[in-house]
PAKEKE-940576 format. One record per residue: residue in one letter; x, y, z of N, C-alpha, C, CB in turn. Coordinates in pm, 1 decimal. Glycine has a CB too. Layout:
BEGIN
(rec A, (X, Y, Z), (X, Y, Z), (X, Y, Z), (X, Y, Z))
...
This chain:
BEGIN
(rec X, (-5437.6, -356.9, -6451.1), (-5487.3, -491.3, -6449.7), (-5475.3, -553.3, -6310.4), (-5413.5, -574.6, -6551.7))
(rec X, (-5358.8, -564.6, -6279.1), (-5347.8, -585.4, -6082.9), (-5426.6, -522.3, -6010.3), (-5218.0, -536.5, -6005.2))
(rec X, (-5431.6, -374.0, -6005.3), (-5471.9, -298.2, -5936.3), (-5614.0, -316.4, -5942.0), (-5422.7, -186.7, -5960.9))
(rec X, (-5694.0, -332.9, -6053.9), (-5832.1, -359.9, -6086.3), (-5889.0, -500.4, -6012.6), (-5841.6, -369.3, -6248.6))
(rec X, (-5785.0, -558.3, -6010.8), (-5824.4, -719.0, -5972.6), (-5783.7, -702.5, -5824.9), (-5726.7, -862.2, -6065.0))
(rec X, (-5690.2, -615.4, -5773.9), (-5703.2, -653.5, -5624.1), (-5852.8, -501.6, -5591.4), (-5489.7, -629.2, -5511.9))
(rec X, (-5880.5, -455.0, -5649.5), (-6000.0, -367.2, -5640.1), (-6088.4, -457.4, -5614.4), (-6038.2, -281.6, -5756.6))
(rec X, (-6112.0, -548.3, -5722.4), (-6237.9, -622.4, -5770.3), (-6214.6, -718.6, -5594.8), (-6219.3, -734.8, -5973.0))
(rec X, (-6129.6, -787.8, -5566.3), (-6116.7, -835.2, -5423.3), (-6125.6, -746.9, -5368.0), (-6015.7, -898.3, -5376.1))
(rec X, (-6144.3, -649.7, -5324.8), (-6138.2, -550.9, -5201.5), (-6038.8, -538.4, -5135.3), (-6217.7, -570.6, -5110.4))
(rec X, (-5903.7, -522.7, -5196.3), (-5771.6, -474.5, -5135.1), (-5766.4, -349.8, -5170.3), (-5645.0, -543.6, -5175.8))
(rec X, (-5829.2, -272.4, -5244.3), (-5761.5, -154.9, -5328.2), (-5891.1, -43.3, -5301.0), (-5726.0, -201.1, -5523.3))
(rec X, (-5862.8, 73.5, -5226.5), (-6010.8, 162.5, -5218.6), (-6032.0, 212.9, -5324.2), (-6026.4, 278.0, -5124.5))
(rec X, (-6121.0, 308.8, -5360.6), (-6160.0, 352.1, -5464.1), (-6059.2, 485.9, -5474.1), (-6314.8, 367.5, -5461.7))
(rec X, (-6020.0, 572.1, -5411.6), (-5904.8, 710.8, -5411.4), (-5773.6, 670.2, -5501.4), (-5837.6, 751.0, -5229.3))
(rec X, (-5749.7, 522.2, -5425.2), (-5634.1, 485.0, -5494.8), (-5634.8, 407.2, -5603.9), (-5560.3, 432.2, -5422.7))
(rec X, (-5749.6, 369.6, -5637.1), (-5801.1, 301.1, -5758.8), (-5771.9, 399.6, -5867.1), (-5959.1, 262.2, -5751.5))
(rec X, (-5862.2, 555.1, -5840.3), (-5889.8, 604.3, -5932.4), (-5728.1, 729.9, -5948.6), (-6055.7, 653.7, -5909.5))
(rec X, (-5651.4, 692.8, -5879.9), (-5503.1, 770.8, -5879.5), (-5405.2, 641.8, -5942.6), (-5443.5, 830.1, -5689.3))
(rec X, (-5407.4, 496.2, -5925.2), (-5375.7, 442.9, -6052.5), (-5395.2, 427.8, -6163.1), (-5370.3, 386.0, -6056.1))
(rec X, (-5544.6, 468.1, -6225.6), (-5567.2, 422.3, -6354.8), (-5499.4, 595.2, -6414.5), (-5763.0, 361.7, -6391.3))
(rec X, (-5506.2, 700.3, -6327.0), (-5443.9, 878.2, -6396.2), (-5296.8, 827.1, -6383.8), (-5480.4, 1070.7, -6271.1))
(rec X, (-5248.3, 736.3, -6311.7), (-5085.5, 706.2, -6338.0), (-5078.2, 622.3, -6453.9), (-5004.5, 625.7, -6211.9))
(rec X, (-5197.1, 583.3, -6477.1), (-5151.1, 475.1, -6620.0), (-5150.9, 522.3, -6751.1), (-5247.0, 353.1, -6643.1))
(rec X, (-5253.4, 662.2, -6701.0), (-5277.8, 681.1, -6853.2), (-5144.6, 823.9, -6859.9), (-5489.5, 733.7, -6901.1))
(rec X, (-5085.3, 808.4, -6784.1), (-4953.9, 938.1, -6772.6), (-4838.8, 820.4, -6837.8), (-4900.0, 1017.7, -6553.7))
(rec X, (-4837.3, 695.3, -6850.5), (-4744.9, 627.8, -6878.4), (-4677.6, 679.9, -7038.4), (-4800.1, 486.1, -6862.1))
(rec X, (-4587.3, 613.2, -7072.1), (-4549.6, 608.5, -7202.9), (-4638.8, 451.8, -7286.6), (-4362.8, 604.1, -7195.0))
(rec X, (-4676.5, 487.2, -7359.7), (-4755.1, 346.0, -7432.0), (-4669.1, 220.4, -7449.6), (-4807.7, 378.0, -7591.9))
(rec X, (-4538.9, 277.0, -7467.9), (-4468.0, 103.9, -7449.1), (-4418.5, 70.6, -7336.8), (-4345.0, 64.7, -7535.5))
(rec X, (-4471.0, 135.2, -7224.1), (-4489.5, 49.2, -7067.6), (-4570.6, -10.5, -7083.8), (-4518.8, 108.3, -6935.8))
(rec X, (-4692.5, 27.9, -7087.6), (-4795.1, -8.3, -7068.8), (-4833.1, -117.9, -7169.0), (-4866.0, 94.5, -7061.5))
(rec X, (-4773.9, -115.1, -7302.9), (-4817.8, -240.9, -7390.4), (-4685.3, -385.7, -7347.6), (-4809.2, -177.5, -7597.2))
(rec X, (-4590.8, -309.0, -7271.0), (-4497.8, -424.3, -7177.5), (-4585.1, -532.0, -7052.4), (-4372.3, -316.1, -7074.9))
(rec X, (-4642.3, -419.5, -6966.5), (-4701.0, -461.7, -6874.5), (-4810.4, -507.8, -6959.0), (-4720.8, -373.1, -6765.5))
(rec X, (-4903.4, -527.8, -7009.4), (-4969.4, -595.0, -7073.5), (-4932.5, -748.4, -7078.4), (-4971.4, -534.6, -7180.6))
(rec X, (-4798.7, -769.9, -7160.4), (-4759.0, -880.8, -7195.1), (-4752.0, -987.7, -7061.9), (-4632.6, -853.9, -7266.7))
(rec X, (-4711.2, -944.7, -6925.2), (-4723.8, -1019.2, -6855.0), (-4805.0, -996.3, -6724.2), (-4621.1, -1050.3, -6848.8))
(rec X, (-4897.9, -890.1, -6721.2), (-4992.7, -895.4, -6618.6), (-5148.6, -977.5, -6628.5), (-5011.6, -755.4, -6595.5))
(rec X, (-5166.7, -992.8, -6739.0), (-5309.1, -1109.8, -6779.3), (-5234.5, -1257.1, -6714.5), (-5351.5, -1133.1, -7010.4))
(rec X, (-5138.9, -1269.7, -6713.3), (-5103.8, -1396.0, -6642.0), (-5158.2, -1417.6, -6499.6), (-4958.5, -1404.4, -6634.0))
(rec X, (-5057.3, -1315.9, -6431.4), (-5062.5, -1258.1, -6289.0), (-5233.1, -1283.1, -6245.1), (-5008.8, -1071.5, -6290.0))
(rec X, (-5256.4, -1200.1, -6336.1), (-5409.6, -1197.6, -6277.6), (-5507.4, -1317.7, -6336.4), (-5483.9, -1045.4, -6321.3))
(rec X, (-5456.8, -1390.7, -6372.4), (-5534.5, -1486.5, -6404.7), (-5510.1, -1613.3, -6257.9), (-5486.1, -1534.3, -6573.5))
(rec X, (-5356.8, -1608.3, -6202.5), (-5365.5, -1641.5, -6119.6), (-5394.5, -1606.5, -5989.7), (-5312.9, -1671.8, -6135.2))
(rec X, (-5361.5, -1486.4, -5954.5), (-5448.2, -1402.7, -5841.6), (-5631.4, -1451.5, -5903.9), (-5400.2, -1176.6, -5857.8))
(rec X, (-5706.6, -1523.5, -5964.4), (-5830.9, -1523.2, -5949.5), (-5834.0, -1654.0, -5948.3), (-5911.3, -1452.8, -6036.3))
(rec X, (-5732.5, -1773.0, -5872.8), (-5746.7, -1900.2, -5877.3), (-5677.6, -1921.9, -5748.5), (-5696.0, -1969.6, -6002.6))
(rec X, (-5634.9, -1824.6, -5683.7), (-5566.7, -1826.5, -5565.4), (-5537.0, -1750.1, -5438.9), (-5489.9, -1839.0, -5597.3))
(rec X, (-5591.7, -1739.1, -5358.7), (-5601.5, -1633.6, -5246.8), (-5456.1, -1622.4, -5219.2), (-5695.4, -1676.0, -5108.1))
(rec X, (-5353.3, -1686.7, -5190.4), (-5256.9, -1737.1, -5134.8), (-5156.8, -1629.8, -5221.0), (-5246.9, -1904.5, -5146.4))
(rec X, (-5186.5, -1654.3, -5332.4), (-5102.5, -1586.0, -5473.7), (-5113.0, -1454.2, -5470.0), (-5159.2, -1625.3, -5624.7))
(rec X, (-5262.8, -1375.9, -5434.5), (-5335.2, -1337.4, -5430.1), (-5268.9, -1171.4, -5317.7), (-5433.2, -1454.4, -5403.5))
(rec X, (-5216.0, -1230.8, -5216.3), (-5178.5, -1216.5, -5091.2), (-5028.5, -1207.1, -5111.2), (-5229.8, -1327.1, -4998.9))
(rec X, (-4938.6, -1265.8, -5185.6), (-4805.2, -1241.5, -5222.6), (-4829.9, -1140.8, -5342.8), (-4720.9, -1380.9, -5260.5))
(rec X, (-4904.2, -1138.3, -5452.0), (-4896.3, -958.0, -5494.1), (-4888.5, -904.0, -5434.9), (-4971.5, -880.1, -5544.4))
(rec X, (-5039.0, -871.6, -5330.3), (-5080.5, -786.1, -5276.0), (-4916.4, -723.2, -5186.0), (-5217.7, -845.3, -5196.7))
(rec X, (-4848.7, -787.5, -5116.2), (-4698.2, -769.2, -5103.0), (-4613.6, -671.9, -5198.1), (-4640.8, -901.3, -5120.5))
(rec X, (-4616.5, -674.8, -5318.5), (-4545.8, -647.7, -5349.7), (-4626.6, -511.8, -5436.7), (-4473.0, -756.3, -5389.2))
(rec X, (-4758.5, -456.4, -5453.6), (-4846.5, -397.7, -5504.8), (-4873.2, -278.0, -5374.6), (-4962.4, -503.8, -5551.9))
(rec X, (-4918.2, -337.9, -5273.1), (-4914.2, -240.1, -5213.1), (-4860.6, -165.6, -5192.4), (-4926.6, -243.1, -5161.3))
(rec X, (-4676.5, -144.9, -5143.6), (-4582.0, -23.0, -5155.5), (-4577.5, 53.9, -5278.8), (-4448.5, -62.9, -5134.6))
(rec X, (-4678.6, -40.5, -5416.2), (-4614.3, 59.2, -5511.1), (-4703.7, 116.6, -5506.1), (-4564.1, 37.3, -5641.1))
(rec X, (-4851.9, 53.6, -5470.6), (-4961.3, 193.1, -5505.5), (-4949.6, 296.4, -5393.1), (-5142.1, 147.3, -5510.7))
(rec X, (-4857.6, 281.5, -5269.5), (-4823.5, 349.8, -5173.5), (-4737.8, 471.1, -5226.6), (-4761.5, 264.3, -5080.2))
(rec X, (-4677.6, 415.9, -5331.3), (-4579.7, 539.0, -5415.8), (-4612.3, 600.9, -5484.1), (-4488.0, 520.4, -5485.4))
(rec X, (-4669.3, 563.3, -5601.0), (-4784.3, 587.1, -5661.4), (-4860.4, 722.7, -5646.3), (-4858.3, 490.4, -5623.6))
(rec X, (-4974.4, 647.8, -5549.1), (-5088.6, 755.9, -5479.3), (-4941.3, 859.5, -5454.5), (-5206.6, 684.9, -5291.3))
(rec X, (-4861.9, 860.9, -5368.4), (-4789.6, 955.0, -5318.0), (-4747.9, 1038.8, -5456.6), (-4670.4, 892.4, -5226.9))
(rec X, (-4713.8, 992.9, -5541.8), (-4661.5, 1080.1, -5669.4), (-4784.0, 1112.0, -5748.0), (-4549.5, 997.5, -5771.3))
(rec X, (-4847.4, 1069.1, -5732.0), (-5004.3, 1149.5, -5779.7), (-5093.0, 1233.2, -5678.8), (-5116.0, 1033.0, -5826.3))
(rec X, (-4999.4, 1285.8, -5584.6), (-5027.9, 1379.2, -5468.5), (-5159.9, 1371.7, -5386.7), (-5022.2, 1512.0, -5519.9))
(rec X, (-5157.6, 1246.4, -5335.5), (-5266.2, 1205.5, -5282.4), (-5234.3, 1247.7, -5133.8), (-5296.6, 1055.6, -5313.5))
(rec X, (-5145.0, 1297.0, -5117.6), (-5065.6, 1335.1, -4983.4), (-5043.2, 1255.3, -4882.2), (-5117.4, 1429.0, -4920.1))
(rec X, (-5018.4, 1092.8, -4952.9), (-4925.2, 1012.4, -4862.0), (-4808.8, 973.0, -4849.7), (-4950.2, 933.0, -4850.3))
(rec X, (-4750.8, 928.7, -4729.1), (-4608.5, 920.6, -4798.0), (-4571.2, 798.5, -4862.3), (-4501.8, 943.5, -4702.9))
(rec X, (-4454.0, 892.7, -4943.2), (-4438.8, 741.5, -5046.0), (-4338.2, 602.4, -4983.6), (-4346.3, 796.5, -5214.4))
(rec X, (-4271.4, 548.3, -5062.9), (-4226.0, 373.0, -5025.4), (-4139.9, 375.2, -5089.9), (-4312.1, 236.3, -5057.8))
(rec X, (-4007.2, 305.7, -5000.4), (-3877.3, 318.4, -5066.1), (-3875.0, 165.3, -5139.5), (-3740.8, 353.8, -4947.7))
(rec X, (-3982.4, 69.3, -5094.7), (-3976.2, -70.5, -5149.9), (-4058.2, -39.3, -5340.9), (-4093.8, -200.1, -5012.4))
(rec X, (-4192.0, 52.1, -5294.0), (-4221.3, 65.3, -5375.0), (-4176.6, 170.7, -5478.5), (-4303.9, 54.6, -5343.6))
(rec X, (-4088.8, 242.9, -5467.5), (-3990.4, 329.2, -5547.1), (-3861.4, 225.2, -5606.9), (-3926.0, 460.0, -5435.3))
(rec X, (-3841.8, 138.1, -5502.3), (-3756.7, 87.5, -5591.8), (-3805.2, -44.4, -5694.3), (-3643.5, 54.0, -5507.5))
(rec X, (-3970.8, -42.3, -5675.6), (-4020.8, -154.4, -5795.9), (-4036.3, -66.9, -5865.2), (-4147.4, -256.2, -5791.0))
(rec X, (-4088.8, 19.7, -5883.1), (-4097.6, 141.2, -5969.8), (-3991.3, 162.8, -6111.9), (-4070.4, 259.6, -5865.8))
(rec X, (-3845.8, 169.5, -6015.4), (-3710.5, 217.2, -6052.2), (-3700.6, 121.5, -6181.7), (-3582.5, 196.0, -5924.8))
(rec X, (-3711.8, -42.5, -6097.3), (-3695.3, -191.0, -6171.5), (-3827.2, -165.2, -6309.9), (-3745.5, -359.7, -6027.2))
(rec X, (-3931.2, -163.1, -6228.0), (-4047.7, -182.5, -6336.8), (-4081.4, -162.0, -6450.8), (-4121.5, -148.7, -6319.3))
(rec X, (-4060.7, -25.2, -6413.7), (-4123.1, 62.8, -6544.8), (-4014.0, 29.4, -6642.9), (-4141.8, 250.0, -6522.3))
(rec X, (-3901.0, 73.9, -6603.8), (-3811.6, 59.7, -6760.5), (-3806.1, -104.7, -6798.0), (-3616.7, 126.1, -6744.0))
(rec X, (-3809.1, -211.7, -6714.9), (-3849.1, -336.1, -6771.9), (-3952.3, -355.4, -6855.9), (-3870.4, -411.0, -6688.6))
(rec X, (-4075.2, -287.1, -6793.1), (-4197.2, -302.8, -6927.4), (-4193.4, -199.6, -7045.2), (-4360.1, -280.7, -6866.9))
(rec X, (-4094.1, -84.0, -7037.7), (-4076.1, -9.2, -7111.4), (-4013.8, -114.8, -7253.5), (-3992.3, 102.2, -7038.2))
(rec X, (-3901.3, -194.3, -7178.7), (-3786.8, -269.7, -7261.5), (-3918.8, -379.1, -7315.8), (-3621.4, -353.4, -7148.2))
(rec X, (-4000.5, -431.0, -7252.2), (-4080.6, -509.2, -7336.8), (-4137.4, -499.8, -7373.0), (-4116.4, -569.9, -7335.0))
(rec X, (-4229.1, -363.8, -7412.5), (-4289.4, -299.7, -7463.0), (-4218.9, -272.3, -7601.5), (-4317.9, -208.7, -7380.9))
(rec X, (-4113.3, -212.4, -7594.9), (-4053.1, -194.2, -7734.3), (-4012.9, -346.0, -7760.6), (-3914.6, -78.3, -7741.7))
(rec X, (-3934.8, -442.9, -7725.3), (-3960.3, -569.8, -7771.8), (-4039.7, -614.8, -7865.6), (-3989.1, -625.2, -7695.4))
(rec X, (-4173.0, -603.0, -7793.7), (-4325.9, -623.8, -7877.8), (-4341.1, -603.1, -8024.7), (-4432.5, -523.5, -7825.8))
(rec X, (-4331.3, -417.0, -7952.7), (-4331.9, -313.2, -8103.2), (-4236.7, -364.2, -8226.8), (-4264.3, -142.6, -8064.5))
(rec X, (-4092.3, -415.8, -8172.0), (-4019.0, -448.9, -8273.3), (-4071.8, -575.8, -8361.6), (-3890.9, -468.0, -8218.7))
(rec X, (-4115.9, -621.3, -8281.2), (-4173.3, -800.7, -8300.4), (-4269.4, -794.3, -8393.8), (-4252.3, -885.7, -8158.0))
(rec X, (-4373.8, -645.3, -8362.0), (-4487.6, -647.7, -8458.0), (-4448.3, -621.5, -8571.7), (-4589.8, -566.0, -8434.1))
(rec X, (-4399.7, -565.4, -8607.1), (-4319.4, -467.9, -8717.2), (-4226.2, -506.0, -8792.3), (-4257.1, -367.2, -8668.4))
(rec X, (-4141.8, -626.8, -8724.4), (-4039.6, -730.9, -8840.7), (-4104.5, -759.2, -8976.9), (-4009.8, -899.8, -8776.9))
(rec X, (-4020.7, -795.8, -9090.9), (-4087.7, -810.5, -9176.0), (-4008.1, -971.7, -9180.5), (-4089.1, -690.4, -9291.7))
(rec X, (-4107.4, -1079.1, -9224.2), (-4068.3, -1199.0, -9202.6), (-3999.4, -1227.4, -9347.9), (-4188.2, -1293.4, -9153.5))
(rec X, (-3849.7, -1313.0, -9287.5), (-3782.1, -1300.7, -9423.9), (-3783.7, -1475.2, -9459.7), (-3601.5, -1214.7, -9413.5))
């Protein structure tokens, strides 16, 4: 969803476009239904704000720098973006199952 939207701006080439969406679909599904929960935000404001826009892009770029690198694009990777990585994934992992639990309660 980031990655698409700084695409859709022209931060993101197409090599590394198409080496994030093969890292997404390598994910576990309750990352990815984590990151869900709070990247439609993100990008709703990255499309009301250049400024905003430009502080992702900060923090997006080292990871697709890691990224591409672990999807052997043969660059080197990012110790900033290895360590959002480290943070990330198991955060949207944790809210991902959150979710799952949430859907699945039975209301008493």
């Amino acid at each position: 969803m980031i990655c698409t939207e700084l695409r859709r701006q022209g931060l993101v080439g197409d090599e590394v476009y198409a080496a994030d969406c093969e890292f997404g679909r390598q994910q576990d599904p309750q990352v990815l239904r984590g990151y869900h929960l709070w990247a439609p935000s993100v990008v709703r404001a990255m499309r009301r704000s250049r400024i905003f826009t430009g502080l992702v892009s900060c923090l997006a770029q080292p990871w697709m720098r890691e990224m591409a690198h672990r999807q052997g694009l043969g660059s080197r990777g990012s110790l900033v973006g290895r360590a959002i990585m480290i943070v990330g994934l198991p955060f949207c992992r944790m809210l991902g199952r959150y979710r799952d639990e949430q859907s699945t309660a039975i209301p008493v």
